[in-house]
MARLUMBA-353645 format. One line per field, with one value per residue (C-alpha): z, x, y; residue in one letter. Coordinates in pm, whole numbers. Example, Ala and Ser with C-alpha at 12.3 -4.5 7.8 and 13.67 -1.06 7.14 Angstrom:
% residues 2
zz: c(780, 714)
xx: c(1230, 1367)
yy: c(-450, -106)
residu: c(A, S)
This chain:
% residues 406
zz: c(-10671, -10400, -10410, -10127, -10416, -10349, -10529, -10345, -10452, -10521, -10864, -10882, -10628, -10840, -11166, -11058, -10874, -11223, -11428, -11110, -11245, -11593, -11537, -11310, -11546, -11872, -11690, -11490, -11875, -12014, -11766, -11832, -12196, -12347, -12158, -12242, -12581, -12589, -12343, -12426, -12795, -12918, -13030, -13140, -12966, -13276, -13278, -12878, -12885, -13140, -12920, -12628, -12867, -13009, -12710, -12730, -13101, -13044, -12750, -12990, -13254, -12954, -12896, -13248, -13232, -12869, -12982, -13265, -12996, -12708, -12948, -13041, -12651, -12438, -12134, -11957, -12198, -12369, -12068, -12015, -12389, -12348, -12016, -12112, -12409, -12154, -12016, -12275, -12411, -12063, -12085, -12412, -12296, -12153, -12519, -12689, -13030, -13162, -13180, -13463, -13298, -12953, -13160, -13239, -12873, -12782, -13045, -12900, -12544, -12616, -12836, -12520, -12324, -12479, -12529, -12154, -12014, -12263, -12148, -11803, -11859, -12015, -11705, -11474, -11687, -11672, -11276, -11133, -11013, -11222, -10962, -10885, -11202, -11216, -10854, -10941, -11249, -11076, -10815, -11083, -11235, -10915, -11025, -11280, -11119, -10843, -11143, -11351, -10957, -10827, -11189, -11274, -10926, -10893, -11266, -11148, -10839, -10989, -11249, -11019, -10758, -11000, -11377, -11622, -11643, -11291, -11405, -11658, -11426, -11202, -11473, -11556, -11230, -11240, -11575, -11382, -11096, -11366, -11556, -11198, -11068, -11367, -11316, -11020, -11133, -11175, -11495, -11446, -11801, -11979, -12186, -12498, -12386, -12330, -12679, -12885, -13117, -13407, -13304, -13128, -13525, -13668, -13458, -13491, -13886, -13870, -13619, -13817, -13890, -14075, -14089, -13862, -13605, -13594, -13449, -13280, -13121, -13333, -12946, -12791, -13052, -12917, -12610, -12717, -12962, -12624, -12408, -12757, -12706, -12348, -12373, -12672, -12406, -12093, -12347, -12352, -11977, -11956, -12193, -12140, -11777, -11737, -11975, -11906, -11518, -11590, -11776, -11509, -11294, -11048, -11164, -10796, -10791, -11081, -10940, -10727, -11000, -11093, -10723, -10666, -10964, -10830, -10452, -10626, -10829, -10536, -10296, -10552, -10692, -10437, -10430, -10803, -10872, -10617, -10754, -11140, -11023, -10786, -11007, -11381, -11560, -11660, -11283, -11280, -11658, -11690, -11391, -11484, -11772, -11652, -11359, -11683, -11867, -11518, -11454, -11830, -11807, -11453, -11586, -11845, -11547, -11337, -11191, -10871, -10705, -10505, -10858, -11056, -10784, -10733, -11147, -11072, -10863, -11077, -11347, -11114, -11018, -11397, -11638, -11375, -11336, -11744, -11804, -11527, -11599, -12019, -11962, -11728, -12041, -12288, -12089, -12016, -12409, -12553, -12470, -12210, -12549, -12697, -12372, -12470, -12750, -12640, -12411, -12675, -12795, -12547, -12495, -12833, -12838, -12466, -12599, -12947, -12779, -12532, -12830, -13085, -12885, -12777, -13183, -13232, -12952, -13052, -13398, -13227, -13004, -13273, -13313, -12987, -12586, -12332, -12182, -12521, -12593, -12228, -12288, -12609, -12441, -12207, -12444, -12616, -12289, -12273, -12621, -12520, -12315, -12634, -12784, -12463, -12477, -12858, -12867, -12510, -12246, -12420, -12431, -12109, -11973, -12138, -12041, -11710, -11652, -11840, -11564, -11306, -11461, -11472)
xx: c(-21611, -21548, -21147, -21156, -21269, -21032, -20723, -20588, -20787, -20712, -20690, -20509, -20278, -20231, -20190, -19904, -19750, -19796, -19609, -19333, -19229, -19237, -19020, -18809, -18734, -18679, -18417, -18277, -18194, -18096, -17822, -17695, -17780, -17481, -17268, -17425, -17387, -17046, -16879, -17150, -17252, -16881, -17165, -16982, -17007, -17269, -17443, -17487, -17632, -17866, -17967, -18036, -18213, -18425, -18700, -18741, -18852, -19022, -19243, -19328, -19449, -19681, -19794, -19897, -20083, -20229, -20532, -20690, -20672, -20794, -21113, -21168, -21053, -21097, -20881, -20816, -20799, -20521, -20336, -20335, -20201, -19956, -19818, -19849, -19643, -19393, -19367, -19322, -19034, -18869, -18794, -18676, -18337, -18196, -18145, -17817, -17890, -17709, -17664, -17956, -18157, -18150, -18234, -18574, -18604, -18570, -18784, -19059, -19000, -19040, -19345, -19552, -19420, -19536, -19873, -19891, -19772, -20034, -20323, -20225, -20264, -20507, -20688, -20563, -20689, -21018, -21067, -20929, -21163, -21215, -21151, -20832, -20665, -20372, -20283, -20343, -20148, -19924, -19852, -19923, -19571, -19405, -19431, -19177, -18997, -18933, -18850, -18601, -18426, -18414, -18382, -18011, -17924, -18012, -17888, -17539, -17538, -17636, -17415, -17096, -17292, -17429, -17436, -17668, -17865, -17975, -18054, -18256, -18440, -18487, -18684, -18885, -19010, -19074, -19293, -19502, -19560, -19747, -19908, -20072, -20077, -20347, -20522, -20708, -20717, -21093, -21164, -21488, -21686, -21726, -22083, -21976, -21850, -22205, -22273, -22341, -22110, -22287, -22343, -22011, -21846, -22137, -21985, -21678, -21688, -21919, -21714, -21384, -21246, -20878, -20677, -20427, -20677, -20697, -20322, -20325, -20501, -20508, -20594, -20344, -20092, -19977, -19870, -19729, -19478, -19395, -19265, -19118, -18888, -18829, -18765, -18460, -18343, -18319, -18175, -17893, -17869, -18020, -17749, -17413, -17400, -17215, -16920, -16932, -16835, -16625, -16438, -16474, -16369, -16719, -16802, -16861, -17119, -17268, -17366, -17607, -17754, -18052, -18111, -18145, -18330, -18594, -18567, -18683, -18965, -19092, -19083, -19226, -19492, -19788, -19806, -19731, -20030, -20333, -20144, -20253, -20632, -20654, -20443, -20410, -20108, -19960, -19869, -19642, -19519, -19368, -19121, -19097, -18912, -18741, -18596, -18513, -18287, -18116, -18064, -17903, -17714, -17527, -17470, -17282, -17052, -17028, -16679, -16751, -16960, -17239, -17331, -17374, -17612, -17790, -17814, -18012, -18193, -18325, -18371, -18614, -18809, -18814, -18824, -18986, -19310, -19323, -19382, -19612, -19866, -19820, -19973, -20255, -20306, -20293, -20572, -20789, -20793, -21029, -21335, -21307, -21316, -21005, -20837, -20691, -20521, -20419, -20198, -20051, -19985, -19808, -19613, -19555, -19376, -19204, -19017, -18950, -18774, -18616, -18518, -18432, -18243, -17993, -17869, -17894, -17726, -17475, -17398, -17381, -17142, -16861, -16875, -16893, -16787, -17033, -17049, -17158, -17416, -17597, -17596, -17701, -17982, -18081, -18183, -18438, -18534, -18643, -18740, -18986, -19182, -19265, -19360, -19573, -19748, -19802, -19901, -20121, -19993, -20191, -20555, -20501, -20497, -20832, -21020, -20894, -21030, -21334, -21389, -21323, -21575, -21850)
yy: c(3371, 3064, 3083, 2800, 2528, 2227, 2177, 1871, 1625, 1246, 1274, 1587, 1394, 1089, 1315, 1512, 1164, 1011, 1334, 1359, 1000, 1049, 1334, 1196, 876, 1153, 1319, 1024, 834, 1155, 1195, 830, 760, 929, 738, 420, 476, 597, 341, 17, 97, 240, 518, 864, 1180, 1287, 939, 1020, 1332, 1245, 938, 1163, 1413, 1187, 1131, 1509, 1463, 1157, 1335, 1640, 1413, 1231, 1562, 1611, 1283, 1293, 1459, 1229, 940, 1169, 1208, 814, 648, 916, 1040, 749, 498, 711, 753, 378, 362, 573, 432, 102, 187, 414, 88, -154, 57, 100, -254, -260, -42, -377, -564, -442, -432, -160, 255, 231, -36, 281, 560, 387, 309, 646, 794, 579, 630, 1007, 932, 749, 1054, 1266, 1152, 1128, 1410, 1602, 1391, 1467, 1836, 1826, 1618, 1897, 2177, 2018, 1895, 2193, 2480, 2739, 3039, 2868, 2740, 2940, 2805, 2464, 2444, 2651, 2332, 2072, 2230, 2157, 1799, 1866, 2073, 1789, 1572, 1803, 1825, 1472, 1271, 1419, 1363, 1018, 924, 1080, 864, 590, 618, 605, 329, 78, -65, 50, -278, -166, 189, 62, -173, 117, 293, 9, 6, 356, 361, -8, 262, 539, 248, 142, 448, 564, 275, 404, 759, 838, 1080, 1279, 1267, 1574, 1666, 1603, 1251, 1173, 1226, 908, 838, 907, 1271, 1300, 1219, 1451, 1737, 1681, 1698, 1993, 2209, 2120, 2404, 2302, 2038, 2242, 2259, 1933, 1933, 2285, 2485, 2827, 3048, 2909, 2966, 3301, 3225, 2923, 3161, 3361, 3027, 2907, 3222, 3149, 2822, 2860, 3132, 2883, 2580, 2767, 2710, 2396, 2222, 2463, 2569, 2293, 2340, 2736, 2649, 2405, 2661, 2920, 2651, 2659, 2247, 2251, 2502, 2372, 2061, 2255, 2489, 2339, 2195, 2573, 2693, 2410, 2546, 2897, 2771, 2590, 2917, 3142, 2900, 2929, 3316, 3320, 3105, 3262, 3607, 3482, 3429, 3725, 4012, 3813, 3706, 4054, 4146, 3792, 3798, 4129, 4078, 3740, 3833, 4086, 3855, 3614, 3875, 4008, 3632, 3572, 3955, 3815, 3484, 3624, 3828, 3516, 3481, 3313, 3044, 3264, 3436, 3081, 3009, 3308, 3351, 2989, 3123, 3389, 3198, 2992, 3266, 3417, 3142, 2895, 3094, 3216, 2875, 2766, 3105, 3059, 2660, 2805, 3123, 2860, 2609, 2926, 3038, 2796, 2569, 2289, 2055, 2170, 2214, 1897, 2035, 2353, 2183, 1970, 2326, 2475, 2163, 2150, 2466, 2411, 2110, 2276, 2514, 2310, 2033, 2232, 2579, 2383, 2284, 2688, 2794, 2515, 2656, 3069, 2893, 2869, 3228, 3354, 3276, 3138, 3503, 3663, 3395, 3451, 3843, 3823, 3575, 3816, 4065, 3813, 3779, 4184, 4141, 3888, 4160, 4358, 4039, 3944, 4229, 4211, 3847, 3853, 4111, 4429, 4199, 4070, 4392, 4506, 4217, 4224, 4598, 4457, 4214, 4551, 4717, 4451)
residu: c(X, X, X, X, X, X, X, X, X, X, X, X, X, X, X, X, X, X, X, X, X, X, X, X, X, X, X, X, X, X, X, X, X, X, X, X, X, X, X, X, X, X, X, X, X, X, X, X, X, X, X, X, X, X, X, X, X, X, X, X, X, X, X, X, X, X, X, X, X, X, X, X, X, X, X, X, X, X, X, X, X, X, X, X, X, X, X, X, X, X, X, X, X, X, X, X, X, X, X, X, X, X, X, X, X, X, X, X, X, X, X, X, X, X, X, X, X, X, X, X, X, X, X, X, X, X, X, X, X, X, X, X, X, X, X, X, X, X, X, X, X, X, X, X, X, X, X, X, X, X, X, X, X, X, X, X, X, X, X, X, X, X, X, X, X, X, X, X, X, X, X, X, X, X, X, X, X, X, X, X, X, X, X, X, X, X, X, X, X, X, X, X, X, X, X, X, X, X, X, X, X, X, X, X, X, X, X, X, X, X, X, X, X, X, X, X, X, X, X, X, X, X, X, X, X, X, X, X, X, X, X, X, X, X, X, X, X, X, X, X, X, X, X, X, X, X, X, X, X, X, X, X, X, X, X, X, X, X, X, X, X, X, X, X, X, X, X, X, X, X, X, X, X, X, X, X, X, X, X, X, X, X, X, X, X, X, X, X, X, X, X, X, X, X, X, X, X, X, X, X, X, X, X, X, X, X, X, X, X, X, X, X, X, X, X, X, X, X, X, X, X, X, X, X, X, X, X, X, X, X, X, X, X, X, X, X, X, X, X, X, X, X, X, X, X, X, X, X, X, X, X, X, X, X, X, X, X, X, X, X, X, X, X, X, X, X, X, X, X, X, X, X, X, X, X, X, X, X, X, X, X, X, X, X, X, X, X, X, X, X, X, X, X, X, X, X, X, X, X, X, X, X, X, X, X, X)
């Protein structure tokens, strides 16, 4: 097995350069857009947070979609789509027409997201060496990583430095960067894009097995149930760290948590990933969720700065890493054809988790404190294990020794 295939090549480059900036511009607006529509719009606080929830929905539905246009354009000429679109809708953040006038806005901005950020993974999944996949997606992820770090930072600063015509001009520029950016990627052709089209439609009718498939990708599925668990368990960080230190008075420390749950996905990604192709995903998952639930389980003791950002640190190293290695398991579960759609799978699931914990969690929270809701959190977080190993963990293992033997 040649381990020492490249991983760094141009178009990996220029793929994870594209995804850094849509990342970076999601997370930039999100910071901002609440604001906007509060103090510009006279939006309420409920009209607000569905603005800013809306580009989550609008990217799962682009997810849903990505797929059907992936089979009639192709890679590339999707990705253009999609970016052009990104684009298009950037711009459209500078006309003031209303609160309902943004929510479409938003919707659609999320839609052209999402569209792209599948296509790249699914361009990823399919350039990178097969001996060294789990590494590769394993950097790829730093890519958003960088993003989720940098993009609340600078819409914060920005915020307090500058108006948000300039924000949004900032973003604009940012989305003309990815549209020219994957203009000079270069998408190798895969076999059955050689097909004629004729036989390429005959195919696809004939290998059709439901109209679900179509949309998902049934292998992938259990996996994708796994991070769906994960992912309602970080939401709860993701959208109330904030408000818990403020009330623990640690706003701070806060300011710095997520600037160090990105330091520790950054330090633990490189072994993490040649660990996955070397030893399998088992070795990394199981204390990956363990680290998750000890992470959750302190969070919920937290009475002083050090432990909000050492619980961030944790979460890096658990939650960080269950995601990157449940994208690689997901890629590396079906045919190089349907790659496509078993990342639109997974991300499916990521951002369903991501969009739709945080409403949950919301509801639990008139019922209980911010230090019940992260304990309780943490045990999901061990109850994901048995559902790991149910789901994937117990097969893994028998095709891994399977592979021993041979």
């Amino acid at each position: 097995m040649n381990t020492q295939a490249p991983l760094w090549t141009r178009n990996f480059v220029l793929c994870s350069a594209i995804n850094f900036q849509l990342v970076l511009t999601f997370y930039l607006l999100v910071v901002v857009i609440v604001g906007y529509a509060v103090n510009e719009l006279h939006s309420s606080t409920a009209q607000a947070g569905l603005i800013s929830g809306l580009f989550i929905v609008g990217t799962l539905i682009g997810r849903l979609f990505v797929a059907k246009l992936l089979a009639r354009f192709g890679r590339k000429s999707t990705l253009i789509i999609a970016l052009i679109g990104f684009l298009i809708f950037s711009g459209f953040y500078f006309f003031d027409l209303g609160t309902g006038f943004l929510l479409f806005i938003r919707a659609m901005h999320g839609f052209m997201m999402g569209m792209a950020s599948t296509v790249l993974g699914t361009i990823i999944a399919q350039i990178l060496p097969t001996s060294r996949r789990g590494e590769g997606i394993g950097y790829y992820s730093m890519s958003s990583t960088l993003g989720t770090a940098i993009g609340p930072f600078l819409g914060i600063w920005l915020m307090f430095n500058v108006g948000y015509e300039a924000i949004f001009a900032i973003s604009s520029i940012i989305a003309l960067s990815c549209l020219l950016t994957s203009l000079v990627l270069q998408v190798p052709s895969l076999p059955e894009e050689k097909l004629n089209s004729n036989t390429a439609s005959q195919s696809l009718q004939s290998n059709r097995p439901s109209w679900i498939a179509q949309y998902i990708e049934p292998k992938a599925l259990p996996i994708a149930i796994v991070i769906f668990i994960a992912s309602v368990c970080y939401s709860g960080v993701l959208s109330f760290v904030h408000f818990y230190a403020k009330s623990l008075d640690l706003v701070g420390a806060a300011t710095f948590f997520f600037l160090m749950y990105s330091i520790a996905i950054l330090i633990s990604r490189p072994f993490t990933g040649r660990l996955f192709d070397k030893k399998g995903e088992n070795i990394i998952m199981y204390p990956a969720f363990l680290i998750l639930a000890t992470s959750l389980f302190l969070l919920s003791q937290v009475h002083q700065a050090w432990m909000l950002l050492l619980c961030a640190a944790l979460l890096g190293f658990g939650f960080g890493n269950i995601q990157s290695v449940c994208q690689t398991i997901s890629v590396k579960s079906t045919s190089v054809e349907r790659m496509g759609l078993a990342t639109s799978t997974f991300f499916i699931f990521l951002d369903g988790g991501l969009g739709f914990g945080p409403f949950l969690i919301g509801k639990l929270l008139d019922y209980m404190s911010y230090q019940q809701l992260y304990f309780y959190s943490g045990i999901v977080a061990l109850l994901c294990i048995a559902i790991y190993f149910i789901l994937h963990g117990k097969s893994a293992s028998r095709s891994k020794e399977m592979t021993l033997q041979h």
